[in-house]
N, C-alpha and C positions, 0 to 999 in steps of 0.2 A: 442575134449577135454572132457574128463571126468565129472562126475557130483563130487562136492565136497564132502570131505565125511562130513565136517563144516556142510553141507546145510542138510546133512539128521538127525542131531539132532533137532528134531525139538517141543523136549523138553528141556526144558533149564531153569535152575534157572534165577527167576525174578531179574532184578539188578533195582538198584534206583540211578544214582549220587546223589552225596553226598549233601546236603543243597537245593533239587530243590523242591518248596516250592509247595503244595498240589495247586490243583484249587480250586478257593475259589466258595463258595457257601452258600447261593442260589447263581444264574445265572440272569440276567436279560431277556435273552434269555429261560425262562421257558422250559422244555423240554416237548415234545409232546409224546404220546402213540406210539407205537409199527408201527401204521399207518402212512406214511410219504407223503413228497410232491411227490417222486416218486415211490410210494410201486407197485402199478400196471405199472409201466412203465418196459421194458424187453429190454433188451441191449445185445447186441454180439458184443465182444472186439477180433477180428481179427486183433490185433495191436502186435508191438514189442517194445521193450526198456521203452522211460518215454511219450512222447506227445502225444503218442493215449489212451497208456492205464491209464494214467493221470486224461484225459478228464473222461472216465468211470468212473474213482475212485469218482470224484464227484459226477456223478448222482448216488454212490452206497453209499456217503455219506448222501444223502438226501432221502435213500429205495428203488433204483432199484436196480432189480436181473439182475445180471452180471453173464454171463456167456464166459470165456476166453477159446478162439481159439489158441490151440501152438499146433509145430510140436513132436512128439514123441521124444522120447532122451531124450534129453536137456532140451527140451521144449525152450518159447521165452526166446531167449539170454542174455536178462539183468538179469536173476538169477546168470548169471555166473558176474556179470559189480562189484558185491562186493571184488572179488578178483581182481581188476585193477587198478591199480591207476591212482590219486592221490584219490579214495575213500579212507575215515577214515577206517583205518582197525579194524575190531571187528569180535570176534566167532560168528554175526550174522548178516544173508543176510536180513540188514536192507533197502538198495536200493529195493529190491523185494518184500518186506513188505508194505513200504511204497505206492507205483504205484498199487502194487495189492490185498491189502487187501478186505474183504467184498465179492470175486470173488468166484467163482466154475470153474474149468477145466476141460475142457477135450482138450487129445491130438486125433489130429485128421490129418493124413496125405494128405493134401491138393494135392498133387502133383498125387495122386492115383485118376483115376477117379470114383470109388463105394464110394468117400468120397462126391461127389456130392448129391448126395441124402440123405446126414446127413446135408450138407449145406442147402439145400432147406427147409427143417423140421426146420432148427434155422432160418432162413433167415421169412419163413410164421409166426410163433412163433412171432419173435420178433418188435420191434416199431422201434429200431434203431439199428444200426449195423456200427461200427467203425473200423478202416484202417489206416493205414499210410507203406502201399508197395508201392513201387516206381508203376506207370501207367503199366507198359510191366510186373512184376509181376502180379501187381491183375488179365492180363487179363489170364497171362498163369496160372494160378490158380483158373479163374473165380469165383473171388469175384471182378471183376469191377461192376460198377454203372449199365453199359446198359444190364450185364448178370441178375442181381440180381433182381434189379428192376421192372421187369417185377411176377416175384413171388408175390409181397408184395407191392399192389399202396399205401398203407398207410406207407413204412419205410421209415427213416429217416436214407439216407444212407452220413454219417459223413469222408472226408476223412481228411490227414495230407500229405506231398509230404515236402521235403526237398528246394527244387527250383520251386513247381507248376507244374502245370500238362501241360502247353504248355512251347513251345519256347526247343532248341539245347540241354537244361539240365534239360529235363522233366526225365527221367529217371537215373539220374544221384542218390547216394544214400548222404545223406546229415544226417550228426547229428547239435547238436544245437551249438556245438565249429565251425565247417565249414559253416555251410550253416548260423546261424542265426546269431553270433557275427563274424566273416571275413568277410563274406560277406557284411553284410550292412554297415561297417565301425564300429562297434563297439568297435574292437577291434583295430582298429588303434589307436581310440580315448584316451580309458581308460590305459593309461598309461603314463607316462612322459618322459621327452625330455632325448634323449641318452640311452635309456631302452626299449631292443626289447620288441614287443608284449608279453601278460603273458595268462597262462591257468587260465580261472575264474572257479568257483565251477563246478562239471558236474550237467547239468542237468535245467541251469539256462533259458535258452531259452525254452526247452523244457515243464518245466512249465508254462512260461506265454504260449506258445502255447496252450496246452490243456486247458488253461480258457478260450481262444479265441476260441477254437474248442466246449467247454463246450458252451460257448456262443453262435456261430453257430447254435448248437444242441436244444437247449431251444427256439431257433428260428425258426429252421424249424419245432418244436413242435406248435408254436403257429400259423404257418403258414397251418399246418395241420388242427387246431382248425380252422378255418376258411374257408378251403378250404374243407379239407374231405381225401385230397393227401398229400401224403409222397411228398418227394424231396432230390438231392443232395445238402448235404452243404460242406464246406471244408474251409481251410486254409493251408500254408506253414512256415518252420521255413524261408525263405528268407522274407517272406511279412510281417510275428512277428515281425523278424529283422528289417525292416524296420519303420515302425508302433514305434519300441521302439526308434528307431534314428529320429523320425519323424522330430525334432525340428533345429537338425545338417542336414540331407538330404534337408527339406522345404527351409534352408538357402540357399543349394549352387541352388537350382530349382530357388531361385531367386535371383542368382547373389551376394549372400553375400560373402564377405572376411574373410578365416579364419585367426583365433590367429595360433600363429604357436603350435606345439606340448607343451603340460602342463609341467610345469617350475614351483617346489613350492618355491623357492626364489623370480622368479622374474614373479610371475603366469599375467596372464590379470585381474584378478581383486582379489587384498589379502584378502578380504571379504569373499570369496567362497574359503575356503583353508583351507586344514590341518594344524594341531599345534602340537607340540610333549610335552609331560606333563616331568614333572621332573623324574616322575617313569616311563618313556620311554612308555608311552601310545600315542594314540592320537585321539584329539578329531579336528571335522569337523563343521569349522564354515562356515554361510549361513547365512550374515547378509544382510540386506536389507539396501540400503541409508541412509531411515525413522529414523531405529535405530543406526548409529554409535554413535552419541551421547550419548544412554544409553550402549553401548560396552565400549565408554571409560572411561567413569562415572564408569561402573562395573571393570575397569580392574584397575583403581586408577589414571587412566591419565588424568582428564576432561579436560586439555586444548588441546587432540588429536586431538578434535573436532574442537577448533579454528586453528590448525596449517592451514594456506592458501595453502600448499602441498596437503592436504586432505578435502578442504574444500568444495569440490562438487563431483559428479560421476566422473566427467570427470579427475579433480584430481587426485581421489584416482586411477582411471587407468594410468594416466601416471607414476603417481610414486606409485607403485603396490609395485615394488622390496623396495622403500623406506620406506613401512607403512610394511613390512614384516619384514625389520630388525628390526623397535618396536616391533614386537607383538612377535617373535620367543624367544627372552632373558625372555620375559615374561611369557608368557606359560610357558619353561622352567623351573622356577623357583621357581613351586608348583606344588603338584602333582594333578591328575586326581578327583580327590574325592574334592580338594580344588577348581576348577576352574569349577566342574557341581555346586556345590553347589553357587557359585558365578554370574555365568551364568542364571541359573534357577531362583535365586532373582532378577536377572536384565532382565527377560523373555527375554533375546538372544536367537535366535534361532541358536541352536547350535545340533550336532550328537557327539555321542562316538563311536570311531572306535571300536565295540565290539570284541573279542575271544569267541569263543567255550562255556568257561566255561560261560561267563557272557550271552552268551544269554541264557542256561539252565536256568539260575536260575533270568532270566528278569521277574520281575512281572506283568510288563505290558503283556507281553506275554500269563503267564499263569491267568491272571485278567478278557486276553478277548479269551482267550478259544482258544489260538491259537495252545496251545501245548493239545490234548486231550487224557482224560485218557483213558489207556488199561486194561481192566481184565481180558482178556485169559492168562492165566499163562502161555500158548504156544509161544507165543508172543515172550517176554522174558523182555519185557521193561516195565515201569509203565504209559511212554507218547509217542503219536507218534505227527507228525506236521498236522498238519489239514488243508484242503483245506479254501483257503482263504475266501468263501463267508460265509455270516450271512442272517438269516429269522428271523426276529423277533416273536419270538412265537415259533421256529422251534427246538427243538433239533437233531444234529448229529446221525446217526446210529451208535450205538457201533463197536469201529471198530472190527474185525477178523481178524482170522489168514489169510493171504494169501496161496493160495492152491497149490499142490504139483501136481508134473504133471499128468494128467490124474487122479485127485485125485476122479473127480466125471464123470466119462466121461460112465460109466455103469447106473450112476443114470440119469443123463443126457439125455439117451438117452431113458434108459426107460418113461421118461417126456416128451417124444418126441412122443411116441406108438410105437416104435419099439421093437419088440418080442423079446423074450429069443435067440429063433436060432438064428435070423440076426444078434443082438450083437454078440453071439457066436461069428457066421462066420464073420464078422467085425472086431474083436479081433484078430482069427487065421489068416488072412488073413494081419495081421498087418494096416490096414485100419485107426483103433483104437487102441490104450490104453489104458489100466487101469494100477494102482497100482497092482494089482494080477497078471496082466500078467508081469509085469518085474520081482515080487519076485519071 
């Protein structure tokens, strides 16, 4: 497949949706100097798609130099994942922006063996060095653990595997729809009765992965700190999987009975249930025992609380279907704006099933710095989404453009001590790429 010709603009007038209200400021989170928690830390992202290179994105939000390993052409494949659906379609390869911002590339044909000795030079170079190829990949390519490791006692060699690295489907190739939500039963779960399984957002497994590989990694850092030695860390989208079903999986380990498939008429407990607002919203309630009494106080029913139907847990679970036909004509009956504002005075704890538009312009969102601002005009956006974690004290590295293939792969390598000729000949030899050599 081609490279998009969308993707090679990569100037583009700044857009702003419409009403998305600035980041307020000051910060409580004060931002720090140019110096960060990982300005000296050095990373090689040998990763594809979103869980490896993910992971990086974080330590390159907190000041590590990333440097990204893709094949020539194309380079790694998720630059193309923008034109696939069900991504949101837009003139801009925002999925590749986002995983790999803050980075430097170079392409570098791994499958050639003179591309070894460019490896060995990033591999000494670096503290950590990131993966997510299937096990029979990394070795035919020697970036496994046992070839590498030996270069560099001190790196921190991070992998991702789709099923883990042993057992009948170590090499099997897994994204986060297959390996993390099918697999672990997640998606059996998250849907309702008589309604096959559904596609959830892409990508959704795949980032809690790379926090947990993120994690990993800050681990085998402090582990270093101690020791003086590098080591292997890793994780899987099936073990993420698992880990996020922990509470449904730990049931049947011990024997628990399940409720049968989710039913929002006649659910296992009307408590934990969506409601559909008059202006065809809905908002997700998550009341707790404690509080039905101030639910029915706030909803204008206070004797819901005395009905003997409802009058304990075990109640409200048998007749689930019965406190659902109260509440449904209800909800209905005001809109969404009428029934937060009502909820929120009666501290219910309660969710809005959000859209697109409302979380842009969620204040709480942009209040705690979760959508952060862009000022490369390159970019094309004013906010991108920001890795989930907070330093107190810490400010963000500004993010950057994400790089274009083999965008730095001459500077690169010159940063490496390799000579003008050997690039050369590395270049002719198609070994590497640059930007000059494809135009």
């Amino acid at each position: 497949m081609a490279a998009p010709r969308r993707y090679q603009r990569e100037t583009q007038q700044r857009a702003r949706p419409p009403n998305i209200p600035r980041p307020p400021t000051p910060h409580p989170f004060a931002p720090m100097a140019q110096e960060n928690i990982f300005s000296d830390l050095k990373v090689v992202d040998v990763a594809s798609f979103i869980a490896g290179p993910a992971a990086t994105t974080i330590l390159s939000d907190f000041g590590a130099t990333v440097i990204k390993v893709e094949p020539p052409g194309i380079g790694d494949p998720h630059r193309l994942s923008w034109m696939t659906p069900p991504f949101p379609v837009s003139e801009r390869n925002y999925p590749w922006q986002l995983v790999n911002r803050n980075k430097r590339s170079i392409a570098l044909n791994l499958k050639d063996p003179a591309a070894q000795g460019v490896m060995k030079r990033l591999v000494e170079w670096a503290d950590v060095l990131v993966t997510n190829y299937p096990p029979k990949v990394r070795k035919g390519l020697r970036v496994d653990y046992e070839t590498l490791a030996p270069l560099n006692e001190r790196l921190i060699y991070a992998d991702i595997s789709g099923y883990g690295d042993h057992g009948p489907e170590a090499d099997k190739p897994g994204f986060d729809i297959t390996a993390y939500w099918a697999r672990s039963g997640l998606m059996h779960v998250t849907h309702d009765e008589g309604s096959p399984p559904t596609i959830p957002i892409p990508g959704i497994g795949d980032h809690a992965t790379a926090s947990t590989l993120y994690g990993a990694i800050v681990t085998g850092l402090y582990r270093r700190e101690k020791t003086g030695k590098g080591g292997r860390v890793g994780t899987s989208l099936i073990a993420e999987g698992a880990w996020a079903a922990g509470e449904f999986i730990e049931g049947a380990l011990n024997g628990g009975k399940f409720y049968p498939q989710h039913n929002r008429r006649n659910p296992p407990n009307a408590l934990i249930n969506p409601y559909r607002t008059s202006d065809d919203r809905w908002l997700m309630l998550v009341v707790q025992p404690k509080d039905f009494a101030a639910l029915a106080h706030a909803v204008g029913l206070p004797g819901l609380a005395e009905d003997p139907r409802f009058a304990d847990r075990e109640g409200q679970a048998r007749n689930a279907a019965a406190l659902v036909e109260v509440l449904d004509p209800l909800f209905a009956s005001q809109p969404l704006a009428y029934w937060k504002q009502v909820l929120d005075d009666a501290r219910v704890i309660f969710g809005v099933v959000q859209n697109a538009r409302d979380i842009l312009n969620d204040p709480q969102m942009h209040a705690n710095k979760i959508f952060m601002p862009v000022r490369d005009p390159s970019v094309g956006t004013e906010f991108t989404v920001s890795s989930p974690l907070q330093v107190a004290g810490v400010e963000k590295t500004e993010p950057r453009r994400a790089p274009r293939v083999g965008e730095h792969s001459e500077e690169i390598l010159r940063e490496l001590g390799f000579s003008a000729a050997v690039i050369g000949e590395l270049v002719s030899g198609r070994v590497v790429a640059t930007e000059a050599a494809k135009s």
